[in-house]
C-alpha positions as CSV (number, residue, x, y, z in Angstrom):
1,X,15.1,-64.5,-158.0
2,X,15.4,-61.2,-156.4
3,X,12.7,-59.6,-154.8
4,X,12.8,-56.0,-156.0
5,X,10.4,-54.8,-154.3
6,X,12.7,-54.3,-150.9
7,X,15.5,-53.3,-150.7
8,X,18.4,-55.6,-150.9
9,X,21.5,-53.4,-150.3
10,X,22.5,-54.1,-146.5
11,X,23.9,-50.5,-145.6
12,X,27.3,-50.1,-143.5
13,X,26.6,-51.3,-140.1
14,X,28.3,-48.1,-138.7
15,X,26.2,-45.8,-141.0
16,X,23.2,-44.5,-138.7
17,X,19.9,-45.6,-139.7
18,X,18.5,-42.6,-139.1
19,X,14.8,-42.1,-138.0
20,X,10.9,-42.3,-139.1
21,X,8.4,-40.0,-136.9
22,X,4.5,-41.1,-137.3
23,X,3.2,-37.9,-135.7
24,X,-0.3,-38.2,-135.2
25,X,-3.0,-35.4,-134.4
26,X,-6.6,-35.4,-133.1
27,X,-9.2,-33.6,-135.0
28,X,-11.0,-32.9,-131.5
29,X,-8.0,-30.4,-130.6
30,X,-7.7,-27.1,-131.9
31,X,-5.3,-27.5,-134.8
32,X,-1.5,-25.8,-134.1
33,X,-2.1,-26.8,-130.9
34,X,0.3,-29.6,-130.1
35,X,2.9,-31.0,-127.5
36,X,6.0,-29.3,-127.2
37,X,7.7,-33.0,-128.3
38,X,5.9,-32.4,-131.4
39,X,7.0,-29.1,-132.3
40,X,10.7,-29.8,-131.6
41,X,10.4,-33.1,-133.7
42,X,9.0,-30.7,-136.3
43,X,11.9,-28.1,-136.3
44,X,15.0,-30.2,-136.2
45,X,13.3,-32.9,-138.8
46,X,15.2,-32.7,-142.1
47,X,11.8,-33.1,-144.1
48,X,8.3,-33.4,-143.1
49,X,6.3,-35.3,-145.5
50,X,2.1,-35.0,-145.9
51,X,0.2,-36.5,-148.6
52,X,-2.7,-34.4,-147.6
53,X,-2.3,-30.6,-148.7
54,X,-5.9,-30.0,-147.0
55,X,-4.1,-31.5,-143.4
56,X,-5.8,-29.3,-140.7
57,X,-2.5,-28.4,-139.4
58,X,-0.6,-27.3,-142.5
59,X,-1.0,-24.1,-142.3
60,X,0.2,-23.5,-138.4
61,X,3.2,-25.6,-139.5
62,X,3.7,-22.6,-142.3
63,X,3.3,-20.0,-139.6
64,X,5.7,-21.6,-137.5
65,X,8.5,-21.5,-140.3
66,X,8.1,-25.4,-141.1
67,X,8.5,-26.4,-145.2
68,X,6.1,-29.6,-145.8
69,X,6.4,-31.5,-148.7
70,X,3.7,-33.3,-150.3
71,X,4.6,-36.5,-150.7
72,X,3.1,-39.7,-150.2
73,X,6.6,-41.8,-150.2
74,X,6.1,-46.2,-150.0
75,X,8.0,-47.4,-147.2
76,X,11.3,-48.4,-149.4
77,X,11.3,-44.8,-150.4
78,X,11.2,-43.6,-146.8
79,X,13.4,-45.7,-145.3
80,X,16.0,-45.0,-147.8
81,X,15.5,-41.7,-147.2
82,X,16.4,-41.9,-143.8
83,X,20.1,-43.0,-145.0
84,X,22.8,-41.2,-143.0
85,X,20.9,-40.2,-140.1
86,X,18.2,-38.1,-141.3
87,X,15.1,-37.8,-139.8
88,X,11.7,-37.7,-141.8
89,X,8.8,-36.8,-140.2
90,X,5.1,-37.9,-142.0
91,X,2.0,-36.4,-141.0
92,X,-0.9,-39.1,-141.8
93,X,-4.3,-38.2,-142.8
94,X,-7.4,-38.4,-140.2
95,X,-7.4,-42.0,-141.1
96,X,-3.6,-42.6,-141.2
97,X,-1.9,-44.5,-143.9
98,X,-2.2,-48.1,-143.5
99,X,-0.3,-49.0,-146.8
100,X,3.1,-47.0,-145.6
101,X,2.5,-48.4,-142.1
102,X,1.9,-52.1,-143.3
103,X,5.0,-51.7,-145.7
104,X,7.3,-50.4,-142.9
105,X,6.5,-53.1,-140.5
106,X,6.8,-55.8,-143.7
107,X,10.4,-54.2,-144.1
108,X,11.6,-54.4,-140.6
109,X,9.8,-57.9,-140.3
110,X,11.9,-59.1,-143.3
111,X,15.3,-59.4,-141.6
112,X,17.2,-58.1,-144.7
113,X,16.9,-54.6,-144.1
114,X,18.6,-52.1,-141.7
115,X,15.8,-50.2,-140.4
116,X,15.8,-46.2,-139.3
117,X,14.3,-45.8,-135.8
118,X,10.6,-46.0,-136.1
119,X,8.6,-43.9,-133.8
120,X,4.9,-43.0,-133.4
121,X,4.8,-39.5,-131.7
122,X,1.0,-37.8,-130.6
123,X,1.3,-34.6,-131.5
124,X,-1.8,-33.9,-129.9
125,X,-4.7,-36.4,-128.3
126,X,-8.0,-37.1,-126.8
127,X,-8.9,-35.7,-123.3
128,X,-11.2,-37.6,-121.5
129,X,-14.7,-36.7,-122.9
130,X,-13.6,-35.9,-126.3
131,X,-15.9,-38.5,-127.9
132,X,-18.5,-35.8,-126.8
133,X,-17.4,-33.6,-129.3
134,X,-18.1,-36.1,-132.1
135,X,-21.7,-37.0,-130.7
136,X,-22.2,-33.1,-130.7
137,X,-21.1,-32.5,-134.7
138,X,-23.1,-35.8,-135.5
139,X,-26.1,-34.4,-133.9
140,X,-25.6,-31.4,-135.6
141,X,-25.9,-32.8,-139.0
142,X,-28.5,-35.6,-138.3
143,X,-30.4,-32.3,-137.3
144,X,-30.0,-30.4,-140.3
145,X,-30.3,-33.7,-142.7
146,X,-32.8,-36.3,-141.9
147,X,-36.2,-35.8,-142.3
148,X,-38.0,-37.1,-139.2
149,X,-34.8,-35.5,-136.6
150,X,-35.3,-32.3,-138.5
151,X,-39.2,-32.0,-137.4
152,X,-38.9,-33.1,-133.9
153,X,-39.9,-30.5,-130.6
154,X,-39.2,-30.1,-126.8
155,X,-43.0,-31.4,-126.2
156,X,-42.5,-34.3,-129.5
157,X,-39.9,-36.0,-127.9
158,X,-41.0,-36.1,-123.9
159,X,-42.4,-39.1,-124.3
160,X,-39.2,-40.7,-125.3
161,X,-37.2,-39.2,-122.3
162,X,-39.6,-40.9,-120.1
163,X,-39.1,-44.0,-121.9
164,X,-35.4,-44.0,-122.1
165,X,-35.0,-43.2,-118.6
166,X,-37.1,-46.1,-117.2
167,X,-35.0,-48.3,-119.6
168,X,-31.9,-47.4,-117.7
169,X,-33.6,-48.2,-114.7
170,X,-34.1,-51.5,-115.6
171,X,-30.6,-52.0,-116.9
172,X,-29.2,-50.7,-113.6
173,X,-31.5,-53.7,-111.5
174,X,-30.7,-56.5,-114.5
175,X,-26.8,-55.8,-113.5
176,X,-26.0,-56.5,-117.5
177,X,-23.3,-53.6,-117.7
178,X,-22.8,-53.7,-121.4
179,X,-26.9,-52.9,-121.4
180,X,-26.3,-49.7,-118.7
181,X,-23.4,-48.3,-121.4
182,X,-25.9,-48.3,-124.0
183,X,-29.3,-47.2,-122.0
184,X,-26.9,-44.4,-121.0
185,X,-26.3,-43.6,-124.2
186,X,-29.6,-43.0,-125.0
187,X,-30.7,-40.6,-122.1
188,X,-27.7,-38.8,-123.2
189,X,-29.0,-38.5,-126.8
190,X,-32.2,-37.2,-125.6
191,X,-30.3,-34.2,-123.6
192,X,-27.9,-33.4,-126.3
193,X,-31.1,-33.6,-128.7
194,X,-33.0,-31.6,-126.9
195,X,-30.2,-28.7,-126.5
196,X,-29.6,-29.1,-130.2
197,X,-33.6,-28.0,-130.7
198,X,-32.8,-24.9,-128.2
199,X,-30.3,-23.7,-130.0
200,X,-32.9,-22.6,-132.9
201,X,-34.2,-19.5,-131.3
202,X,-37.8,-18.4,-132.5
203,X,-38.6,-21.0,-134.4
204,X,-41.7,-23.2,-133.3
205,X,-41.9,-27.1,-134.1
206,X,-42.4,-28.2,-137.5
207,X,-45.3,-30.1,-136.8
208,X,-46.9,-26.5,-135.2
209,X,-46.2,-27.3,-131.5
210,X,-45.1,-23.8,-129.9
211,X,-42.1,-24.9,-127.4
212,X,-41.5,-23.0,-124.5
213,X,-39.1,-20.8,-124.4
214,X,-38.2,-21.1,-128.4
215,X,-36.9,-16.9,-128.1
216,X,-34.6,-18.2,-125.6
217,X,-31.9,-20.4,-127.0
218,X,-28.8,-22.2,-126.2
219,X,-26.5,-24.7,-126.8
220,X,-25.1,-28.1,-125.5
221,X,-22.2,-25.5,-123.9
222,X,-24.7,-23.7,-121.8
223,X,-26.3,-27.1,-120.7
224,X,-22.8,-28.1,-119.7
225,X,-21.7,-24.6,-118.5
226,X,-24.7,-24.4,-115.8
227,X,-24.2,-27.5,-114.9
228,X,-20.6,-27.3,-113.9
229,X,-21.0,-23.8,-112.0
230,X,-24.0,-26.0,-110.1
231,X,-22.4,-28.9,-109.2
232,X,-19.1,-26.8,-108.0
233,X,-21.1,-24.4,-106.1
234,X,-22.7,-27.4,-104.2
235,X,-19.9,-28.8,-103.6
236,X,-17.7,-26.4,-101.8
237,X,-16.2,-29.0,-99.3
238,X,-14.8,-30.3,-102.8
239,X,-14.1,-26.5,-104.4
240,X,-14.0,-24.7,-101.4
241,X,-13.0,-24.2,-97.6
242,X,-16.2,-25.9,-96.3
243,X,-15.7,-29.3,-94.4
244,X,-17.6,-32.6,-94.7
245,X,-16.8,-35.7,-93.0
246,X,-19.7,-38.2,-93.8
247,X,-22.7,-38.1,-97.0
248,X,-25.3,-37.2,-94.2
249,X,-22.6,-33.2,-94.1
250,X,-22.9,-33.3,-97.9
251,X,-26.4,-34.1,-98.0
252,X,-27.1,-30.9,-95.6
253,X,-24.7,-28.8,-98.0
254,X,-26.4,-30.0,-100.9
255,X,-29.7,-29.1,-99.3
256,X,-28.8,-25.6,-97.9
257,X,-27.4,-24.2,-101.0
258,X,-30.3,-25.6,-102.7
259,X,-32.7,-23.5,-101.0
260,X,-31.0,-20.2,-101.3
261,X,-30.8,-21.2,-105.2
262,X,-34.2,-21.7,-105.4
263,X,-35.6,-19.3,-103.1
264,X,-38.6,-21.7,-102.9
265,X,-41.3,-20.6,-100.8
266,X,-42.7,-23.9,-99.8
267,X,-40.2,-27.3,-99.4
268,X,-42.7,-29.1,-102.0
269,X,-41.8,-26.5,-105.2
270,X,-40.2,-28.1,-107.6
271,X,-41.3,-31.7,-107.1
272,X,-43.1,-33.0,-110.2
273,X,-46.5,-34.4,-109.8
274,X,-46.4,-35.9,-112.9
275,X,-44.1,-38.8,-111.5
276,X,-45.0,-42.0,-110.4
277,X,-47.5,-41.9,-107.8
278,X,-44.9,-43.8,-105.0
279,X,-42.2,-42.2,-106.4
280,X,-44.3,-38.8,-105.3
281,X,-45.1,-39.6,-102.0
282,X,-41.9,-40.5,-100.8
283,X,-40.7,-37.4,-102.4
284,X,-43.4,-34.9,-100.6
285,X,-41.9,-37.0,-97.6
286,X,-38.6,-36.3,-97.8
287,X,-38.9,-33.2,-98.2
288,X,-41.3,-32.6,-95.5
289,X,-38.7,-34.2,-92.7
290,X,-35.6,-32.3,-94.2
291,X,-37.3,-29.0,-94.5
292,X,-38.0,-29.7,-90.6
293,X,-42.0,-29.3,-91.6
294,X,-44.0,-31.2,-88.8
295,X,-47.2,-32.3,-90.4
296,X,-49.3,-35.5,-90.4
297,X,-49.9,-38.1,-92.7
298,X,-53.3,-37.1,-94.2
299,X,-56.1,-40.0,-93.4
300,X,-58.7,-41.3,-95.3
301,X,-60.4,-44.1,-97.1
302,X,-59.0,-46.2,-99.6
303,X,-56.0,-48.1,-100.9
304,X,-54.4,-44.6,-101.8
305,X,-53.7,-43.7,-98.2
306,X,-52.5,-46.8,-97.3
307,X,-49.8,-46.7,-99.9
308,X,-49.3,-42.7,-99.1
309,X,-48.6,-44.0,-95.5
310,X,-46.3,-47.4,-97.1
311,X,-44.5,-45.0,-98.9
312,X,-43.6,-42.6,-95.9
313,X,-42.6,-45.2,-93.8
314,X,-40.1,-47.0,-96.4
315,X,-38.5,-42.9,-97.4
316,X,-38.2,-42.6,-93.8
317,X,-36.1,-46.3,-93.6
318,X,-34.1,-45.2,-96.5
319,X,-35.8,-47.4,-98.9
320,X,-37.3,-46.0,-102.6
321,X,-41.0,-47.5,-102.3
322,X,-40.8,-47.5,-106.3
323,X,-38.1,-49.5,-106.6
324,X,-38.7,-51.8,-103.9
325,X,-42.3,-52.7,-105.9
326,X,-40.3,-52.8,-108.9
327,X,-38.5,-55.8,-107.4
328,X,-41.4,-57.5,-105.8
329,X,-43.3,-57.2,-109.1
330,X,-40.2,-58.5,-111.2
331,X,-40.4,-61.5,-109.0
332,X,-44.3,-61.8,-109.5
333,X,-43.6,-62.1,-113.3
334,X,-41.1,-65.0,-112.6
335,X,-43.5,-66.3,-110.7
336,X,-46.4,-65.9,-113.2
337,X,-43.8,-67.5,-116.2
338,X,-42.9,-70.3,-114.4
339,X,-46.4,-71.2,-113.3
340,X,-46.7,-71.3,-117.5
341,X,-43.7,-72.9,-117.8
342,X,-41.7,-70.5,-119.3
343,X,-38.1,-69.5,-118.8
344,X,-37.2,-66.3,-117.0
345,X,-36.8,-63.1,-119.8
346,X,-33.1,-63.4,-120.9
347,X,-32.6,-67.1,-120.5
């Protein structure tokens, strides 16, 4: 029985093949802008095929002088096509086409047919950090859409900030690195959530919380934009002529730029008390000996000093007093578990 569904005509051996171009694009590049591959593919092709007539880059292809048909050919159709040495270029949809890509490779698997030359050409494709671009259009609509996102403030969602942020703390001591991708995840959700909530200029939270600085929006870009033009203009033995041989010369770049940024009139501006209590001291204390300011431990009654003096002493040995009690008191709670006879969390 003959299997009509291939072909079953072997052509001449010295009759060329021809040629099958998959040329793919990425919706997170500008569309007409694509490799110059690409657009010599697209010229010398003898048809270019898309089943799509809404295909983003349609009407550059117009522009450039390029005739697309719309055709959604099977692969029998195509590969026939290519007969004599022609060329056919298809432009898949944002999806692709997995039924002509399936049926080409079921044809060339088959052993009966003489196949064109299949090739899958990237007309254009994803820089590093494109994903980002997605994450900012989702936010976007989840914004606009869902009921609670829609409602949520600046001051509303703090709380979760805080949260999120100790939660990748804790990933970063467990080690588990499939836990640190997502807690990082998360604390960036909560920064391009909040710059999604500054872009609505004037308006005050929906659940009557005034935010500050509502008159003054901005986007995710102007997040990203300040923070680029920061970190290269701290970073001028990287962007510029300055020279740094160990972190203790970036450090004392970092620091001195800092200041003239800032224009702070005391070394402790900008340190927020609302942190951890440890986390603060050591803070007032680093900043104390790097701004060169010679002053004594305060002294006084009470557990607080001591721990003001512990946490002094363990900034000045280069150790964070917060999370070296965060390990002791992990190891308390194994302690306190196995005194109950229970497993260690995660086991």
């Amino acid at each position: 029985m003959t299997d009509h569904s291939e072909p079953t005509a072997t052509p001449d051996a010295d009759e060329p093949t021809g040629r099958i171009v998959l040329l793919t694009t990425s919706h997170r590049v500008a569309p007409g802008v694509l490799s110059w591959p690409a657009w010599q593919t697209l010229h010398a092709a003898d048809r270019v095929l898309c089943a799509d007539p809404g295909h983003p880059q349609l009407p550059y292809l117009r522009e450039a002088g390029i005739e697309v048909a719309f055709e959604s050919p099977d692969a029998h159709a195509l590969v026939e096509a290519c007969a004599g040495g022609r060329t056919m270029v298809v432009l898949p949809g944002g999806e692709g086409d997995r039924r002509l890509t399936d049926g080409l490779a079921r044809l060339a698997g088959s052993g009966r047919v003489s196949m064109p030359d299949l090739e899958l050409l990237p007309g254009s494709y994803d820089l590093p950090g494109a994903r980002l671009l997605d994450l900012v259009q989702v936010m976007d609509r989840v914004r606009r859409e869902c009921p609670w996102t829609s409602r949520q403030t600046h001051r509303g969602l703090a709380k979760y900030a805080i949260e999120e942020a100790y939660e990748l703390v804790e990933a970063i001591e467990d080690g588990d690195r499939e836990e640190l991708r997502e807690e990082l995840g998360d604390v960036l959700l909560q920064v391009v959530f909040h710059a999604r909530i500054a872009e609505e200029a004037g308006g005050d939270g929906a659940d009557g919380e005034d935010d500050a600085g509502a008159d003054e929006a901005f986007s995710i870009d102007d997040v990203a934009g300040a923070l680029v033009t920061k970190l290269i203009h701290r970073h001028p033995h990287v962007f510029g002529d300055a020279k740094a041989e160990t972190p203790e010369d970036v450090s004392a770049h970092w620091q001195r730029t800092k200041a003239v940024e800032k224009r702070r009139a005391s070394v402790t501006d900008g340190i927020p008390v609302g942190q951890p209590g440890l986390a603060l001291a050591a803070k007032l204390a680093s900043r104390a000996r790097t701004g060169g300011v010679a002053v004594e431990l305060p002294r006084g009654e009470g557990i607080g000093y001591e721990l003001l003096e512990l946490a002094a002493r363990a900034e000045a040995a280069g150790i964070d007093p917060e999370t070296a009690l965060r390990a002791a008191a992990r190891a308390y709670r194994d302690a306190i578990r196995a005194a109950e006879g229970l497993a260690e969390p995660g086991e």
